[in-house]
N, C-alpha and C positions, 0 to 999 in steps of 0.2 A: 402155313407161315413158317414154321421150324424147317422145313423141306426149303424153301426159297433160301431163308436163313444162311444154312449150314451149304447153298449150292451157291452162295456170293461167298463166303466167306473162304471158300475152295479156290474157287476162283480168285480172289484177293491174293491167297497162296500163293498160287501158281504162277499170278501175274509178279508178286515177289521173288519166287524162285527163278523164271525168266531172267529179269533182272540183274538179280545177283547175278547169274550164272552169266549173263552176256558183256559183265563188266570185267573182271579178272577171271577170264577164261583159264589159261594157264594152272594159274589155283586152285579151282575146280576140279580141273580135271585131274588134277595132282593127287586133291582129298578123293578123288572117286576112286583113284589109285588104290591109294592105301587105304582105305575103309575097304574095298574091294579083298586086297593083300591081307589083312586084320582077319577078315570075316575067312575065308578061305583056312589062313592060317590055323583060326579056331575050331575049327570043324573038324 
């Protein structure tokens, strides 16, 4: 049951991260940018 659990609750995720991401795309892609640029930077 913990296994079903934890593989709706992924899926739950994913079907929110979808979402998000297919609503202000632009935005997205903006922070994928510079999280990108950030993490790079740091290294």
């Amino acid at each position: 049951m913990r296994q079903l659990n934890l593989l709706f609750v992924c899926f739950v995720a994913f079907l929110f991260v979808v979402a998000c991401a297919d609503t202000p795309k632009k935005t997205a892609e903006a922070t994928v940018e510079e999280v990108t640029l950030n993490v790079t930077g740091m290294t």
